[in-house]
C-alpha positions in Angstrom: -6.3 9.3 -7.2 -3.3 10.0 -5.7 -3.7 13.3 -4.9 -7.2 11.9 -3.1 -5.0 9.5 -0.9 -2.5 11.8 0.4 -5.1 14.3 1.7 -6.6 10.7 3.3 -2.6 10.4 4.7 -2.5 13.4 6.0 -5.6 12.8 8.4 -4.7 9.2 9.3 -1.0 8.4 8.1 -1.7 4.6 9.6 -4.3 3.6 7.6 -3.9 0.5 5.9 -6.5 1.0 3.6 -5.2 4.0 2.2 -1.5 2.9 2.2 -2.8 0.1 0.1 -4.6 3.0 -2.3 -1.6 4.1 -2.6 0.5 1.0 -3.7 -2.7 0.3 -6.1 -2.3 3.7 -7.5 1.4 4.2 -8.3 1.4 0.8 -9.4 -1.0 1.8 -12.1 1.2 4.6 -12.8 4.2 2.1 -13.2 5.9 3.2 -9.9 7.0 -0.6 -8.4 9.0 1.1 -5.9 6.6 3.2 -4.2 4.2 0.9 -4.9 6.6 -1.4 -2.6 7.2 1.1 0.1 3.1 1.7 0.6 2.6 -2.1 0.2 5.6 -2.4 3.3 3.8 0.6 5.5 -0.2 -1.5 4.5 1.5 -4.7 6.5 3.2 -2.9 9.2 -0.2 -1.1 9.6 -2.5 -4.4 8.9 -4.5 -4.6 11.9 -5.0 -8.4 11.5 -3.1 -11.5 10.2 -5.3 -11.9 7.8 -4.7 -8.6 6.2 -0.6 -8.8 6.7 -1.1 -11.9 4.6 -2.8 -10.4 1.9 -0.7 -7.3 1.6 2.5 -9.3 1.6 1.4 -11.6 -1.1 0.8 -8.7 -3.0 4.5 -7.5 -2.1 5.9 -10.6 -3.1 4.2 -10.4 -6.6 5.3 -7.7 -7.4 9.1 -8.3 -6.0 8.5 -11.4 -8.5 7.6 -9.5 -11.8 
């Protein structure tokens, strides 16, 4: 998957959706801190509040665990 995400990164390094593809996928892989930074980039890249607040709830679960 994450080869599949970077080639996505490389055409559009400010999508949100993939950034969070990212976080999901090294997360899986056990990864918290890139997991963290891609979370970080999915906020600063969140379009809309409501998006900013979902990706940083995530962030703050996993800075909790």
């Amino acid at each position: 998957a994450i080869k599949h995400y970077k080639k996505g990164l490389k055409l559009d390094n400010s999508r949100h959706e993939i950034l969070f593809g990212m976080a999901k996928a090294y997360h899986e892989l056990g990864d918290v801190s890139e997991a963290q930074r891609f979370l970080e980039r999915a906020v600063k890249y969140s379009p809309n509040e409501q998006d900013k607040q979902r990706y940083s709830s995530k962030l703050a679960t996993l800075a909790s665990n």
